[in-house]
C-alpha positions in Angstrom: -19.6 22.3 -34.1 -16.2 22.7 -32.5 -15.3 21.4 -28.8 -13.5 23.1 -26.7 -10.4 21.2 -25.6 -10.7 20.0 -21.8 -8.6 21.8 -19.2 -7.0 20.0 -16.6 -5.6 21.2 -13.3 -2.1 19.3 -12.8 -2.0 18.3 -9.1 1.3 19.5 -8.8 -0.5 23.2 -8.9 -1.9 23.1 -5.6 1.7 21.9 -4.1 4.3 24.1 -2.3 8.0 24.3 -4.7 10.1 21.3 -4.0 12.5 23.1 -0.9 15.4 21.7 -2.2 14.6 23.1 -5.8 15.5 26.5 -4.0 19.2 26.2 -2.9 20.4 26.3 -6.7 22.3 29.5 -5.8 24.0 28.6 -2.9 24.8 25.1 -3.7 26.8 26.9 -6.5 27.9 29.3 -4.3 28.9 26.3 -1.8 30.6 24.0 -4.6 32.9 27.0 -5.2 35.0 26.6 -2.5 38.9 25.2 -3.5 38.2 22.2 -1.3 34.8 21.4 -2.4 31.2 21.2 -1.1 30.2 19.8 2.0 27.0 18.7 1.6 24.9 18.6 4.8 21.8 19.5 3.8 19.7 16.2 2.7 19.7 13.4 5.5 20.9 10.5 3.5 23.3 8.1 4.3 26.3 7.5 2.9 28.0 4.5 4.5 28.2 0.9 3.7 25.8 -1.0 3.8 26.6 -4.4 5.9 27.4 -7.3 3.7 25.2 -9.6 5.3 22.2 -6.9 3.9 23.9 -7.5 0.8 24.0 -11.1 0.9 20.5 -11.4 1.6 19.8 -9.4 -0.8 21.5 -11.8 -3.3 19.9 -14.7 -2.0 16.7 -13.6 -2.6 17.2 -12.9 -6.2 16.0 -15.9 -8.4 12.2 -15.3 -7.3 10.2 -14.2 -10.3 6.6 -14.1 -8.7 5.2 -11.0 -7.7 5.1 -10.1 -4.1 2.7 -9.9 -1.7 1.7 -6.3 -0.4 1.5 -8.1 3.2 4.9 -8.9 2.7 6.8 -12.5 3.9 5.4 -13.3 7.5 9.4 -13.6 8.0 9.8 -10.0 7.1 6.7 -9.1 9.5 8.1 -11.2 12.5 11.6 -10.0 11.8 10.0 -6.4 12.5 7.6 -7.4 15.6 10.9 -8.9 17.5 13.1 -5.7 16.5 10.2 -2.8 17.8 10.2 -4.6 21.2 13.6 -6.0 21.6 15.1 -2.7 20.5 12.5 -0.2 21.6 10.6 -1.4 24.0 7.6 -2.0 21.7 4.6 -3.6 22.8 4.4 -7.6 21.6 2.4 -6.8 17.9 0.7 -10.1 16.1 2.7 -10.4 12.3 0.0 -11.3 10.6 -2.0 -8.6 11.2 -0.4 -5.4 13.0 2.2 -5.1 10.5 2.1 -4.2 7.0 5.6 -3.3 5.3 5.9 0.2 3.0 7.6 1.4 -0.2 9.5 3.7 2.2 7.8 6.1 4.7 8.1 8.9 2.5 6.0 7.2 -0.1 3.4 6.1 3.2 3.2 9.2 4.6 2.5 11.2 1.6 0.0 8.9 0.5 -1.3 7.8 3.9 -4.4 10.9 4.2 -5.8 9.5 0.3 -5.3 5.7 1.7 -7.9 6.8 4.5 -10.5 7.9 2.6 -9.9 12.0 3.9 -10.6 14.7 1.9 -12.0 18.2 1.9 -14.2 18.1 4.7 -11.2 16.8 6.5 -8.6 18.6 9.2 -5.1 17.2 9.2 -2.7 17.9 12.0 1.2 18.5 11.2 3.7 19.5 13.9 4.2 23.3 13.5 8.2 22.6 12.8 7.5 19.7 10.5 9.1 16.9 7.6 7.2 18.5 4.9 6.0 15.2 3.1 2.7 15.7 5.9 1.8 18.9 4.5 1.9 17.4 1.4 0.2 14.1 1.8 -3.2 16.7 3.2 -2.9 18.7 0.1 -2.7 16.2 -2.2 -5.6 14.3 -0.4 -6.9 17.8 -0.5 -7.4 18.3 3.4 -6.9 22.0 5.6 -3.6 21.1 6.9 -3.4 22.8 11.0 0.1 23.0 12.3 0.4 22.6 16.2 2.2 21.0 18.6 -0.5 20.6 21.8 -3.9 19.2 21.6 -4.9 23.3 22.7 -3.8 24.2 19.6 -5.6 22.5 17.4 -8.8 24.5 18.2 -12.3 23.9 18.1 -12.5 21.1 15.3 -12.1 17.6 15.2 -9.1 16.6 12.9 -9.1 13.4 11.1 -5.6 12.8 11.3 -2.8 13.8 13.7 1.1 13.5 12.9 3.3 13.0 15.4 7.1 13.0 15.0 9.2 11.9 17.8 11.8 12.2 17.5 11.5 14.9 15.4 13.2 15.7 12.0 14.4 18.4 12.0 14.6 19.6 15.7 15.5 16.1 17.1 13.3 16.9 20.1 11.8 14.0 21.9 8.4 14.1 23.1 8.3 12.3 26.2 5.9 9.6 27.7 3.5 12.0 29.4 3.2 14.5 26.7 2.5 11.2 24.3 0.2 9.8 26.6 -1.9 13.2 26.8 -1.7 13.0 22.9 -3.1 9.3 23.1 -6.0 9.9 25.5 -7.4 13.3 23.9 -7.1 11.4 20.0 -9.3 8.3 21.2 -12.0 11.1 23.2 -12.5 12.3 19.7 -11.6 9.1 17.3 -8.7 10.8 15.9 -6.0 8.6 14.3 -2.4 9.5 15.3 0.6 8.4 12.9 3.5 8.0 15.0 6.7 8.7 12.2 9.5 7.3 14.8 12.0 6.9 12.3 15.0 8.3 14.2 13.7 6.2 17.2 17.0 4.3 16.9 19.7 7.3 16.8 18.8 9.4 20.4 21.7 10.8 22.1 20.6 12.2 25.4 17.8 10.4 27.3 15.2 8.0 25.9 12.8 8.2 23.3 9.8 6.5 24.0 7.5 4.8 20.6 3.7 5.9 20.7 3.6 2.2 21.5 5.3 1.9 24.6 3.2 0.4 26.8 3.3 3.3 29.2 2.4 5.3 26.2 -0.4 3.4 25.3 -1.3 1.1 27.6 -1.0 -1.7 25.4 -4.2 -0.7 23.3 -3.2 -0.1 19.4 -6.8 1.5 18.7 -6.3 4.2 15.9 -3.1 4.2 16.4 -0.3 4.0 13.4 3.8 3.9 14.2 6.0 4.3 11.4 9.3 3.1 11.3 12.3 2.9 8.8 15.5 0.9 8.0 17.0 3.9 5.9 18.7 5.5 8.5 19.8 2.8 11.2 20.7 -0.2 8.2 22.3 2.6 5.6 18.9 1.1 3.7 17.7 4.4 2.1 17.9 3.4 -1.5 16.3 -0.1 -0.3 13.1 1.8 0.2 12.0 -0.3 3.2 9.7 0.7 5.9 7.0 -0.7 8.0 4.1 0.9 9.8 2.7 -1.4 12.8 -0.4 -0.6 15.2 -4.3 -1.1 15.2 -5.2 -3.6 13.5 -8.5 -2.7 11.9 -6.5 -0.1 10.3 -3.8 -1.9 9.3 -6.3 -4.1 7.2 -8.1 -1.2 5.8 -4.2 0.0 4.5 -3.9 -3.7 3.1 -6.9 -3.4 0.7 -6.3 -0.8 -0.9 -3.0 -1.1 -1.0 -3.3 -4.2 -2.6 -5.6 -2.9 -5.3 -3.1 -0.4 -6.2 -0.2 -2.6 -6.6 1.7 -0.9 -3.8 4.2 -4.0 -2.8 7.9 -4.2 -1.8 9.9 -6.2 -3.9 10.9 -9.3 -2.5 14.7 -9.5 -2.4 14.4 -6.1 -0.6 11.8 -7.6 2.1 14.5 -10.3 2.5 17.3 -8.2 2.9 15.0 -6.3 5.3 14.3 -9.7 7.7 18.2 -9.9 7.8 18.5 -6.4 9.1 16.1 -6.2 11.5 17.2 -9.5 13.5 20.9 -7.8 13.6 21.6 -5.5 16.1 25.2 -5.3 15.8 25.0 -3.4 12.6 22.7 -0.7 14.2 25.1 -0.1 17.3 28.2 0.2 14.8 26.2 2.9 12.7 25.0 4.6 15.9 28.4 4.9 17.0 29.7 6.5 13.6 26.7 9.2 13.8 27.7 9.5 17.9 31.4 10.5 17.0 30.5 13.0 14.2 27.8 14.8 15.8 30.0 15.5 18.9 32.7 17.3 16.6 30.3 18.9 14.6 28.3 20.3 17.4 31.5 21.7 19.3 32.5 23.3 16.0 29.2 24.8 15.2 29.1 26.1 18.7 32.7 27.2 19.0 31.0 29.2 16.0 29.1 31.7 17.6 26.0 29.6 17.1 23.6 27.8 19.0 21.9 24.3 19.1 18.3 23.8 20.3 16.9 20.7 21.4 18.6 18.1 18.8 18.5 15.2 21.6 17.7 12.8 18.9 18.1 12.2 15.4 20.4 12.9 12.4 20.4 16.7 13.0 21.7 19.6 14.5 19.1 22.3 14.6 21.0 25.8 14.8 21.1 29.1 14.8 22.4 32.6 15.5 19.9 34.3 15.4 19.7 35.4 11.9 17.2 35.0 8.6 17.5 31.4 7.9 18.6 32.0 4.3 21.2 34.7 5.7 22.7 31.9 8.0 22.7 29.4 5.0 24.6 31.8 2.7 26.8 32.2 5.8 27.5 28.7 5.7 27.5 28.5 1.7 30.4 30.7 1.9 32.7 28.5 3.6 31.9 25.6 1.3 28.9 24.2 3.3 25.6 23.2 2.0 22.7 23.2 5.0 18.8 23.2 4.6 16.8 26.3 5.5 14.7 26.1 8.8 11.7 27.5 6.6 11.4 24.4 4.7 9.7 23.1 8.0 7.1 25.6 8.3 7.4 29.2 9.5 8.4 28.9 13.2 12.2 27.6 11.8 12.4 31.0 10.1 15.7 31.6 12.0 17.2 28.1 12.2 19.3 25.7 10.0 19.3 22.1 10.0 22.7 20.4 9.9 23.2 17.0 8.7 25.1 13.9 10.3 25.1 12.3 7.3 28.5 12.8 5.7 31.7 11.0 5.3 34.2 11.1 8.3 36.4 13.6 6.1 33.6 15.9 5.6 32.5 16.1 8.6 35.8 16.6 9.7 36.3 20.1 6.8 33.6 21.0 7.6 34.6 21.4 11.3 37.7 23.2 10.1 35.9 25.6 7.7 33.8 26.7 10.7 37.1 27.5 13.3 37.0 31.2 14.3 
């Protein structure tokens, strides 16, 4: 009697291509120029990062126990004084309103599994969206709804709601009576929001408020999750350090299974985290840097022909002529420039680009020259 051989669906079937898989042709294309690419279509940094990080780093070394998943309560203070000294944060309790991540891509993609959702469940993305939410429902294997206002979520009740404010890639900022309509329609229904604010730090017109500003939420953390980052602020991407912060009951529920998965940051990196977060000097310097290349860059995209929408925040400049996305990225490709498709974020970007701050100062600065009329 012969068996058949068991046939297993990868999970990686069910996924949408990797976006960045998909610019083979014109990063080619791009990299031919005489001068070289300039690569500004992935958002990671690509300055120092502050010696005193570094040190801390060091410092931390000679530990050879595991971690904890809750992480050092130094490393959860350190990140309840920085949310309200630097963002107005409500006052959170370390020991249990905090709970530090593997980086936010890795909590956000995992976050709708961690819950307990799955194919009875609605998950609610923006409808120009970081496309790690769309894939965190699939993989949990949730309906994913794009939209933007409660109206348009429709007749069902979701399980989950992302937020991002502000928003990557558009930089728009969703302001404090748009959040707090948001809050009060989730907690009518027992939704949970999850907050990604990890450009709160890096807004250049305005203010962006958190999902837990107190006249966001009126101090009340109830299924309510804010997610926040030290890669783009602290140069800390290849750190992979982030934190999410809010109601405590679910903050507890992340914790165990967390904990039975073996999901904990190393401990020289929560270290070198505590030494970020309580210095703000480093963050204004790196603010600055992003400050002085996104006004050149925006004047020369304009001068151009092309136009920037909303972009208040954030490391971005979302553009466009309006063109086919991938028309206006070969455009770009052309003269040596590599930018991201507004279709990676979900159809409605189907004529935009986003443009990346994060270059060096001499990129930034051919790349302004390429685009001169």
């Amino acid at each position: 009697m012969s068996i058949a051989p068991r046939k297993r669906t990868p999970v990686a079937a069910g996924l949408p291509a990797f976006p960045w898989d998909t610019l083979a042709e014109v990063r080619s294309l791009a990299a031919s120029h005489p001068d070289g690419i300039v690569d500004l279509s992935v958002g990671t940094p690509v300055d120092k990062v502050d010696p005193f990080i570094q040190n801390a780093l060091e410092e931390a070394a000679d530990v050879p126990g595991y971690p904890q998943t809750i992480g050092t309560h130094d490393v959860r203070e350190a990140c309840a004084d920085a949310l309200t000294r630097r963002y107005g944060i409500i006052p959170l309790d370390p020991a249990t309103q905090i709970l530090p991540v593997i980086g936010t891509k890795e909590f956000i993609a995992w976050l709708p599994t961690l819950l307990g959702l799955g194919e009875h469940d609605t998950v609610v993305i923006p409808e120009i969206a970081y496309p790690t939410y769309e894939v965190g429902a699939l993989l949990a294997g949730c309906t994913v709804v794009r939209a933007d206002g409660t109206a348009q979520v429709g007749p069902c009740t979701p399980a989950l709601m992302y937020l991002n404010s502000p928003s990557n890639p558009t930089g728009k900022v969703l302001p404090v009576e748009h959040l707090r309509k948001v809050v009060a329609w989730a907690r009518e229904r027992g939704v949970i929001i999850a907050a990604d604010e990890c450009y709160l730090g890096l807004c250049w017109e305005g203010k962006a408020p958190s999902i837990l500003d107190p006249a966001v939420c009126d101090g009340d953390t109830s299924n309510i999750l804010a997610i926040h980052s030290l890669s783009k602020t602290s140069n800390m991407a290849s750190y992979r350090s982030g934190f999410v912060e809010g109601d405590p009951s679910l903050i507890q529920e992340l914790l165990t299974v967390r904990k039975h998965a073996g999901f904990m940051v190393p401990t020289v990196i929560q270290s070198a985290s505590a030494a970020a977060l309580r210095d703000d000097r480093h963050v204004h310097e790196q603010y600055d840097r992003y400050r002085q290349r996104r006004q050149k860059l925006k004047a020369a995209v304009e001068s151009a022909g092309m136009r920037v929408d909303d972009s208040a925040a954030g490391l971005y400049l979302w553009t466009t002529n309006g063109t086919p996305c991938r028309e206006l990225t070969h455009w770009f490709a052309e003269r040596g420039i590599l930018v991201a498709p507004g279709e990676f974020y979900g159809p409605r970007g189907a004529e935009h680009v986003r443009i990346t701050l994060t270059a060096t100062d001499e990129r930034i600065d051919a790349a302004c020259e390429r685009l001169q009329p």
